[in-house]
C-alpha positions as CSV (number, residue, x, y, z in Angstrom):
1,X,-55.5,-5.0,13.2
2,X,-56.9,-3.0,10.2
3,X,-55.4,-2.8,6.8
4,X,-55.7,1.0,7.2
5,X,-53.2,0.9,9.9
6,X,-50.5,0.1,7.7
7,X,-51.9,1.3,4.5
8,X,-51.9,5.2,5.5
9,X,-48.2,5.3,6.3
10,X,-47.3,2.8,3.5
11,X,-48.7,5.2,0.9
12,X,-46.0,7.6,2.2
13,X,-43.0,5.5,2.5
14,X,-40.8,3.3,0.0
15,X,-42.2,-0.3,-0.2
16,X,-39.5,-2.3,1.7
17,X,-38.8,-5.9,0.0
18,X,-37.9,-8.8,2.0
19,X,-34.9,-11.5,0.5
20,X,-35.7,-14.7,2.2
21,X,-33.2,-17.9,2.4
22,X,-35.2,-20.9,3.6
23,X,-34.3,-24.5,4.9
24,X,-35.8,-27.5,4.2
25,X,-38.0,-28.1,7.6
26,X,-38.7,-31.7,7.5
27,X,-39.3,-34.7,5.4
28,X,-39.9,-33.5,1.6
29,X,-43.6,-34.1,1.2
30,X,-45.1,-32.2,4.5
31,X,-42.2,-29.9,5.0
32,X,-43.8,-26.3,5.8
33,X,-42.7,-22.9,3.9
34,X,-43.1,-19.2,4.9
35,X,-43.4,-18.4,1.2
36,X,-47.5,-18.2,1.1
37,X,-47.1,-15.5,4.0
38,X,-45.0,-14.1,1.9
39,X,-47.1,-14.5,-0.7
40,X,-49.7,-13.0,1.3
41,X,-47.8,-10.0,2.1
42,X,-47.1,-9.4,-1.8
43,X,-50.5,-9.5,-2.8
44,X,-52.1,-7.6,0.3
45,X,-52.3,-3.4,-0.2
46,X,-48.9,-3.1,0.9
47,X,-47.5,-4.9,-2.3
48,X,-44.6,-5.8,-0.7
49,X,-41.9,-7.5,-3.5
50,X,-39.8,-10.7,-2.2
51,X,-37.2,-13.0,-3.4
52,X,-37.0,-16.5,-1.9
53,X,-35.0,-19.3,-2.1
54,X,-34.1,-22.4,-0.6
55,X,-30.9,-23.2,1.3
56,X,-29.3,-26.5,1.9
57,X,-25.8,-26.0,2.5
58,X,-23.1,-23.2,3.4
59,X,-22.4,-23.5,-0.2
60,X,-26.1,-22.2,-1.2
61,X,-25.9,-19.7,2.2
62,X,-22.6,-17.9,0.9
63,X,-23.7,-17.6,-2.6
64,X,-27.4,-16.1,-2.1
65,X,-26.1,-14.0,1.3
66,X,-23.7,-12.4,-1.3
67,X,-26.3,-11.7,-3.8
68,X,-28.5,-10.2,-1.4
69,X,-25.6,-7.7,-0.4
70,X,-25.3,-6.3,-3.6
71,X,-26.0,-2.3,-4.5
72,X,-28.7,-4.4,-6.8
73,X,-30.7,-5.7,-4.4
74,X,-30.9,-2.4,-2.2
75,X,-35.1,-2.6,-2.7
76,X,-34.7,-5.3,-0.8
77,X,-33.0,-4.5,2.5
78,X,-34.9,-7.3,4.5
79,X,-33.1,-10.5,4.8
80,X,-35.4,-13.4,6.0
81,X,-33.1,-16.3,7.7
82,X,-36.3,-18.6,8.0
83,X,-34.0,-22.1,9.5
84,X,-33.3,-24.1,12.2
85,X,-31.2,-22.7,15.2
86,X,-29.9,-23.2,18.3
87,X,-28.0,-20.1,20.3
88,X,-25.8,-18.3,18.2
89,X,-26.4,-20.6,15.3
90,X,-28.5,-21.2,12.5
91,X,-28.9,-24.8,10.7
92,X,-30.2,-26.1,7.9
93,X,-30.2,-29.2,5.4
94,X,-29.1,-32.6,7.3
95,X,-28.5,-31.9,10.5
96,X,-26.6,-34.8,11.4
97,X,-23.9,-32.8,8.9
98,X,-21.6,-30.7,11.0
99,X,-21.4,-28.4,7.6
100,X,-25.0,-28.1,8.0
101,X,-24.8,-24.6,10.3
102,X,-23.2,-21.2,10.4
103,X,-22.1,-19.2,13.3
104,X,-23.4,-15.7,13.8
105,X,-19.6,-15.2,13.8
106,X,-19.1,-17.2,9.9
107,X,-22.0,-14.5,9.4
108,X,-20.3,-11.7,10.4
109,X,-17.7,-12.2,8.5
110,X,-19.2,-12.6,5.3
111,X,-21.5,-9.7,5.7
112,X,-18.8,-7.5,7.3
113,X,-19.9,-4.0,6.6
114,X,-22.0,-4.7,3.7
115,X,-25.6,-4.3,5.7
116,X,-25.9,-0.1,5.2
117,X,-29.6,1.0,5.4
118,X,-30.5,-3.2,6.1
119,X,-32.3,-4.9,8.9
120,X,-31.5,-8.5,9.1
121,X,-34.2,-11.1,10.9
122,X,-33.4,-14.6,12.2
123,X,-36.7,-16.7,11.8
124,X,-34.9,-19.4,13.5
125,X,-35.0,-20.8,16.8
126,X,-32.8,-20.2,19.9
127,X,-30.5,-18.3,17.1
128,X,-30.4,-14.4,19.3
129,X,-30.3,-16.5,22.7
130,X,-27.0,-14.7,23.0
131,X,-26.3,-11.1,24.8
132,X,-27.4,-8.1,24.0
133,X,-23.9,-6.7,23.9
134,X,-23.1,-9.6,20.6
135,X,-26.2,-8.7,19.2
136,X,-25.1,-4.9,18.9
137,X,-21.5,-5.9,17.9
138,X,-23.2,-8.0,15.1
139,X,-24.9,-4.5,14.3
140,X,-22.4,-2.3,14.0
141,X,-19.2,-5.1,12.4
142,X,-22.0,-5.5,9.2
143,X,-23.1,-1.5,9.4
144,X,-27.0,-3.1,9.1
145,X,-29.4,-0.7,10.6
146,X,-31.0,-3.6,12.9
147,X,-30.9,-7.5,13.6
148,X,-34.0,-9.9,15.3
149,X,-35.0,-12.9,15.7
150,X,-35.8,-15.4,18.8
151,X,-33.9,-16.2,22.0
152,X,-35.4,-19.5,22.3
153,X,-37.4,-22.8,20.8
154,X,-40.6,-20.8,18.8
155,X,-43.8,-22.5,17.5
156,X,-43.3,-22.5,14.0
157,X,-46.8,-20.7,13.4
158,X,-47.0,-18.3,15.5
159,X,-43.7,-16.9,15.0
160,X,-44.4,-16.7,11.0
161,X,-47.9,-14.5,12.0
162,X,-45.3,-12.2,14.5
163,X,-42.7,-12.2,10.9
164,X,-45.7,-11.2,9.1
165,X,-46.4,-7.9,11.4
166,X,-43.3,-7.0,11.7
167,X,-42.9,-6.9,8.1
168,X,-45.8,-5.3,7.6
169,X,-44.3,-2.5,10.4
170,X,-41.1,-1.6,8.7
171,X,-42.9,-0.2,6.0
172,X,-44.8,2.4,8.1
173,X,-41.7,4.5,8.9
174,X,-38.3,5.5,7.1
175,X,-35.3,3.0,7.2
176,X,-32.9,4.9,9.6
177,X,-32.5,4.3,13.4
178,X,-35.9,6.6,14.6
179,X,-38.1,4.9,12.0
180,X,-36.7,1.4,13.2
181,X,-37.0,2.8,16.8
182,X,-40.5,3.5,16.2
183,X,-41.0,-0.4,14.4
184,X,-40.3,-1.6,17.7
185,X,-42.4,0.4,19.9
186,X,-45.3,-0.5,17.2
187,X,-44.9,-4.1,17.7
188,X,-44.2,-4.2,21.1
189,X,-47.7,-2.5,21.7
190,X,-49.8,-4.3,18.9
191,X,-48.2,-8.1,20.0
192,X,-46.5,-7.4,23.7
193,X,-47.9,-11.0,24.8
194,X,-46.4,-12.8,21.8
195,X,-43.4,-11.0,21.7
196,X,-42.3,-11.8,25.7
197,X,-44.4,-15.5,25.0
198,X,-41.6,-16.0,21.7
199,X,-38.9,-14.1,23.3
200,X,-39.0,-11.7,20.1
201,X,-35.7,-9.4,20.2
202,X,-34.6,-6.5,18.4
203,X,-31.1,-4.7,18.9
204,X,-31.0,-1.3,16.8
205,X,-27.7,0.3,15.9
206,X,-26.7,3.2,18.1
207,X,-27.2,6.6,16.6
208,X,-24.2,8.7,16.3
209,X,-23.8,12.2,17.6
210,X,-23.7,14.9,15.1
């Protein structure tokens, strides 16, 4: 990959920021974060602006899932679920807490046609091992352009280098169903092995007829 290969089309386009809500992975003093690729992705050409913050219980989840839905935070139409998950699910905190996870359902709900012009990514595992046909009803009940994420258990690093190009995508082409359309064609070809190896998957919102 070449920086030029993002930076042409990013010069034309609207930087895209990314709001990120992140667990605590493991025990305190090793536990992993995706902020440096975030980081990264802030200080390469494309600039790209993020918020993150950490999330430890629904409490924390609610609050910082409505913030991010607010006309406010339109520059940054990328929300980042970086958790733990299981199908249909994300987790976080103490997972011996039945409080400690939310249903794509509880998520729904909350972010029920709030999502306009948004794309939202699970980077969580298992969380999209559910049918295609939920995935597109969790598409069109919050109005977001797009939702992804993984079908199954990821490796933690090579999923975050996947987030990072697909991140880096979104900002080649407009936010509307053919530039998104065209996201996933671009990753597909650059990462087809990692994306079938991680069981990467993208459902789009359905265009409407004019």
């Amino acid at each position: 990959m070449l920086l030029r290969d993002y930076t042409l089309a990013h010069s034309r386009t609207k930087v895209r920021g990314i709001f990120c809500l992140e667990t605590d992975w493991s025990e305190v003093r090793t536990s992993p974060s995706v902020e440096p690729m975030l980081e990264l992705l802030k200080r390469s050409p494309l600039t790209i602006p993020f918020v993150h913050r950490n999330v430890v219980t629904t409490d924390t989840l609610a609050y910082y899932i409505g913030k991010w839905a607010q006309k406010r935070h339109d520059d940054y139409p990328i929300l980042y679920l970086a958790f733990h998950g299981i199908q249909g699910e994300v987790q976080f905190g103490d997972l011996r807490r039945r409080t400690a996870r939310v249903t794509l359902d509880q998520l729904e709900e909350s972010l029920r046609g709030k999502c306009a012009g948004r794309v939202i990514h699970f980077g969580s595992c298992g969380t999209l091992g559910v049918s295609l046909r939920r995935m597109r009803r969790f598409v069109e009940e919050t109005g977001a352009l797009a939702v992804s994420g993984y079908e199954k258990d990821i490796d933690w690093v090579r999923s975050a280098a996947l987030d990072f190009s697909y991140f880096a995508s979104i900002q080649q082409n407009t936010m509307t169903v053919p530039g998104l359309r065209a996201v996933r064609r671009r990753v597909l070809l650059r990462h087809g092995r990692e994306v079938r190896s991680l069981a990467f998957r993208f459902a789009l919102r359905e265009a409407r007829p004019r």
